[in-house]
MMTF fields as JSON, N, C-alpha, C and O atoms, coordinates in Angstrom:
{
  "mmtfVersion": "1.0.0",
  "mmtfProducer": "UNKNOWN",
  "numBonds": 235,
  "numAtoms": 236,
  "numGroups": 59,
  "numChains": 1,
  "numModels": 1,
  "chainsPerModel": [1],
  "groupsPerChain": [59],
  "chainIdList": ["A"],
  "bondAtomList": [4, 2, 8, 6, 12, 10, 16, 14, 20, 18, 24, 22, 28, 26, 32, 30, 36, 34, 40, 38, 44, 42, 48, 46, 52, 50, 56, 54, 60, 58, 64, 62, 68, 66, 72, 70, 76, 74, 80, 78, 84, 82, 88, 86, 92, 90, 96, 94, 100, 98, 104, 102, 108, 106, 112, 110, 116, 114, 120, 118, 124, 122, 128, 126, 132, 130, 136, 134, 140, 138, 144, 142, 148, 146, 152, 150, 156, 154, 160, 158, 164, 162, 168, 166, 172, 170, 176, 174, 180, 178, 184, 182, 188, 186, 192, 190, 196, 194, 200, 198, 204, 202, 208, 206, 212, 210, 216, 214, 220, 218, 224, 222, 228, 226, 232, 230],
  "bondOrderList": [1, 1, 1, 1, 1, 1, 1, 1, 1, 1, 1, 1, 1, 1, 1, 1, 1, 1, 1, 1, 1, 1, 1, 1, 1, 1, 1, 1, 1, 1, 1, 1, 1, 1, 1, 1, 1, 1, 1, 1, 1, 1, 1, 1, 1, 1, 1, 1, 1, 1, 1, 1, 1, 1, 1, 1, 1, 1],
  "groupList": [{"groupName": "UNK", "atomNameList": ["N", "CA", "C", "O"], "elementList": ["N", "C", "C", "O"], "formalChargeList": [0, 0, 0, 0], "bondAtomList": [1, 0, 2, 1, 3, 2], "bondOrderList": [1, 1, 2], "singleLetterCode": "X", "chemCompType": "L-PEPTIDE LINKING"}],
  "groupTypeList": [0, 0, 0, 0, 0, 0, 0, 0, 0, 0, 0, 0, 0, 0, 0, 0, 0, 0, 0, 0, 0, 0, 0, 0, 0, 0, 0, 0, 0, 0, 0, 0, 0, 0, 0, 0, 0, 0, 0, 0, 0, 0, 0, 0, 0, 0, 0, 0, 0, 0, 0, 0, 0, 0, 0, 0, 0, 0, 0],
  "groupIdList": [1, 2, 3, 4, 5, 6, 7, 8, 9, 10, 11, 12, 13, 14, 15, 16, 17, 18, 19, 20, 21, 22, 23, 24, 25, 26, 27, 28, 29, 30, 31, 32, 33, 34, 35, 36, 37, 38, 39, 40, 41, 42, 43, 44, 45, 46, 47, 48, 49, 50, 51, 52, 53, 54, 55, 56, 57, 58, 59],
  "secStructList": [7, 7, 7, 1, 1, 7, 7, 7, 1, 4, 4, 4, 1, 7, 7, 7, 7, 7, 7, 5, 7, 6, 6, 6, 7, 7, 5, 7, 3, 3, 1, 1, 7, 6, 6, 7, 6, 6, 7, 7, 3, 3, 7, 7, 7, 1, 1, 1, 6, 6, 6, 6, 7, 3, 3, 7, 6, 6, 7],
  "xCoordList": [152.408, 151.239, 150.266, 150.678, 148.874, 148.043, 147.661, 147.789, 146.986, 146.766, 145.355, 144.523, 145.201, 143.702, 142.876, 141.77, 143.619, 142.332, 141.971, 142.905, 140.471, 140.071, 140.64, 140.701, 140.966, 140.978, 139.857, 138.854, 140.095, 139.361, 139.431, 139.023, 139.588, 139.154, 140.926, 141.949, 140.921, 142.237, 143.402, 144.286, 143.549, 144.468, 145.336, 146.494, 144.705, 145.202, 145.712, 146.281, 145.554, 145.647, 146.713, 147.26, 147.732, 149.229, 149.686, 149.983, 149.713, 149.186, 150.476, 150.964, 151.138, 152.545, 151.846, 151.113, 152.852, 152.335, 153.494, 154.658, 153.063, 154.464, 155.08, 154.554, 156.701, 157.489, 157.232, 157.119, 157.119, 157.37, 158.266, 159.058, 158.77, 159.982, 160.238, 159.372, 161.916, 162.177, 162.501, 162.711, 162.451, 162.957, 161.743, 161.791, 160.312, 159.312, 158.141, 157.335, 158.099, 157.33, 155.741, 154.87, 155.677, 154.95, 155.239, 156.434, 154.162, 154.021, 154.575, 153.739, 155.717, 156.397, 154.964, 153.881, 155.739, 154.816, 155.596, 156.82, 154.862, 155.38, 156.235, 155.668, 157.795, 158.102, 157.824, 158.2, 157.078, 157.101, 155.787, 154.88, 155.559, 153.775, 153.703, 154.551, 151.964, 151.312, 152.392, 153.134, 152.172, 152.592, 154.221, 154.716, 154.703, 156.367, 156.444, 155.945, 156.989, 156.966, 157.66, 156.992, 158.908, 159.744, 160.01, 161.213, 159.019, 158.664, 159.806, 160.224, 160.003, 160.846, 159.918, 158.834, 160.034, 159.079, 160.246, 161.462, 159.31, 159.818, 159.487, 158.42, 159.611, 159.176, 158.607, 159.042, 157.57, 156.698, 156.519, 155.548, 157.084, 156.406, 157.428, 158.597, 157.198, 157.776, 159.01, 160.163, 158.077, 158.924, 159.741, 160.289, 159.881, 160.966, 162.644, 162.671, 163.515, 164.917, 164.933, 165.948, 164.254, 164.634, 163.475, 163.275, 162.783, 162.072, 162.823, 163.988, 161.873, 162.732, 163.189, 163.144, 163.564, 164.789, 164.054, 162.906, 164.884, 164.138, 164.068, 164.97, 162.747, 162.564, 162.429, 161.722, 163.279, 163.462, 162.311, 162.21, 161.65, 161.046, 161.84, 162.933, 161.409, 162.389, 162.696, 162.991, 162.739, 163.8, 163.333, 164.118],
  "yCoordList": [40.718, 40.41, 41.57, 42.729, 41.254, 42.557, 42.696, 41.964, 44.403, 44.895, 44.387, 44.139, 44.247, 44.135, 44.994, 44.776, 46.471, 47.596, 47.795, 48.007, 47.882, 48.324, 49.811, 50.802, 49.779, 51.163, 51.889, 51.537, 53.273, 54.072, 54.979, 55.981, 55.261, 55.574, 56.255, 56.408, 56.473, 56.808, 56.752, 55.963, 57.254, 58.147, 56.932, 57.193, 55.319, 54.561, 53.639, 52.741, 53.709, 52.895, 52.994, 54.09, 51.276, 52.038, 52.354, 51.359, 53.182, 53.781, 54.465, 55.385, 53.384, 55.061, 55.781, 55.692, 56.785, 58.16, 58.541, 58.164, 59.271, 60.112, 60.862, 61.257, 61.16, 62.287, 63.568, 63.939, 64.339, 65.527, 66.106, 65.88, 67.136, 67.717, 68.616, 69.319, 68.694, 68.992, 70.821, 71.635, 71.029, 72.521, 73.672, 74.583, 73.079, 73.566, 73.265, 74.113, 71.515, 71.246, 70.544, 70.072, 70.621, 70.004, 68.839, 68.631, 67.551, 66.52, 65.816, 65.64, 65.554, 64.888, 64.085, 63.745, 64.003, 63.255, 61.997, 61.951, 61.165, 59.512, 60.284, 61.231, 59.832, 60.059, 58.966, 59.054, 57.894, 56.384, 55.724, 56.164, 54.961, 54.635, 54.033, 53.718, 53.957, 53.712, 51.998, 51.653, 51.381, 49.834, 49.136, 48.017, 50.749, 50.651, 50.164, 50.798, 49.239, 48.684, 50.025, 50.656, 50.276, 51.383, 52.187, 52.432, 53.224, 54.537, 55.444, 55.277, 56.36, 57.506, 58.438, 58.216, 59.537, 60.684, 62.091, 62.096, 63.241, 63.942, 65.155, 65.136, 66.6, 67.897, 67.919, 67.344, 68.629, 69.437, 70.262, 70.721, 71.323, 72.693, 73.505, 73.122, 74.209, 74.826, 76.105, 76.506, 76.304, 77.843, 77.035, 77.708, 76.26, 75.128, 75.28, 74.981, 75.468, 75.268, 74.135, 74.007, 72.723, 71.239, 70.658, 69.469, 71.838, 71.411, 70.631, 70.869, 69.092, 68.54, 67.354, 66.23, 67.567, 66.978, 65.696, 65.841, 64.472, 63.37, 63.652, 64.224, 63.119, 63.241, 61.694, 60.82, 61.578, 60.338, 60.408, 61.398, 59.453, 58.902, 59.057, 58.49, 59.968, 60.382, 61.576, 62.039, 62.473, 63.387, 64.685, 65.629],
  "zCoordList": [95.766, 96.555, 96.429, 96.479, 96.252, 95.97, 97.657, 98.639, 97.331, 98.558, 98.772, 97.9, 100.413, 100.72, 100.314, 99.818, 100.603, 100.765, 99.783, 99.01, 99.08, 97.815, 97.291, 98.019, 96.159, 95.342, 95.187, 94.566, 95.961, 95.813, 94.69, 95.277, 93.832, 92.715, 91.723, 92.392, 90.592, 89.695, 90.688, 90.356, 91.552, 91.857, 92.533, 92.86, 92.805, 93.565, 93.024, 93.644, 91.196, 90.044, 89.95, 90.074, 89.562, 89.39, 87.667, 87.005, 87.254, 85.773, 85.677, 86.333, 84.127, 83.896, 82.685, 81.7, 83.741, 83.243, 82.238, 82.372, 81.3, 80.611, 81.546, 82.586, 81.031, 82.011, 81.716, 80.547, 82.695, 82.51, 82.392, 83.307, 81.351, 81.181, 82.062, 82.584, 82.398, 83.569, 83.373, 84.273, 82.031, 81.684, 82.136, 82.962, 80.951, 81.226, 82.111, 82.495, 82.513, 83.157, 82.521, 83.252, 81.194, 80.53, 80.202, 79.997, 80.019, 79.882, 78.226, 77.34, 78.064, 76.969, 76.393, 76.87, 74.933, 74.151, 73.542, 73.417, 73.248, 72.661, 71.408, 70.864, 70.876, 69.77, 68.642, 67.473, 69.221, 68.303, 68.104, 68.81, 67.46, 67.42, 68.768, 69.603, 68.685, 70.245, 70.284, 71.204, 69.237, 69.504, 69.895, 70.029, 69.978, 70.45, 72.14, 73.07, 72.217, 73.736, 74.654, 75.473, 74.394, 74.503, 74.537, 74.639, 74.471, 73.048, 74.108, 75.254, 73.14, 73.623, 73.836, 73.298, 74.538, 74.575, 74.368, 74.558, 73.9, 73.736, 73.936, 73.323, 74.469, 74.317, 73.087, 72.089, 73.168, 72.227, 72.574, 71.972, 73.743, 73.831, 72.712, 72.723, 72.092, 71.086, 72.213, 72.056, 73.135, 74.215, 75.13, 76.003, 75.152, 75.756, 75.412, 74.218, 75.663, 75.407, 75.163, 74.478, 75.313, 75.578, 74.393, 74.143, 73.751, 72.432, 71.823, 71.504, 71.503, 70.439, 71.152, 70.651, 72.149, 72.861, 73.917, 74.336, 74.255, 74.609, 76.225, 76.837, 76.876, 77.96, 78.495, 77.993, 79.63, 80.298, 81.569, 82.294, 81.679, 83.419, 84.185, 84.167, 85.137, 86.474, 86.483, 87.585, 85.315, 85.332, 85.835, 85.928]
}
C-alpha cells in the first residue's frame, strides 16, 4: 500500500544502495555488468584487508 504523505525529497526514495564494506567502510563496487539482475559487489579499496573480497547487503 503506498504512503499518503508526499516524498520530500532523495532521502525518502526507497533506492538500493550498494553495501558498504564492513572492514573499511567504503562503498563496494558491482563485480558484474550493469545488466546482471544479481550482481555481486566487491571491495575495491586497495588498503582494505577484505580487498578483492565479496561484500554482501547487510553486512
Amino acid at each position: 500500500m503506498a504512503s499518503s504523505r508526499p516524498m520530500s525529497g532523495w532521502n525518502d526514495a526507497e533506492v538500493d544502495r550498494a553495501p558498504i564494506c564492513p572492514h573499511c567502510g567504503v562503498t563496494a563496487l558491482p563485480a558484474d555488468p550493469a545488466n546482471v539482475v544479481d550482481t555481486r559487489f566487491l571491495c575495491e579499496n586497495p588498503d582494505c584487508a577484505a580487498f578483492g573480497e565479496a561484500v554482501h547487503p547487510g553486512s
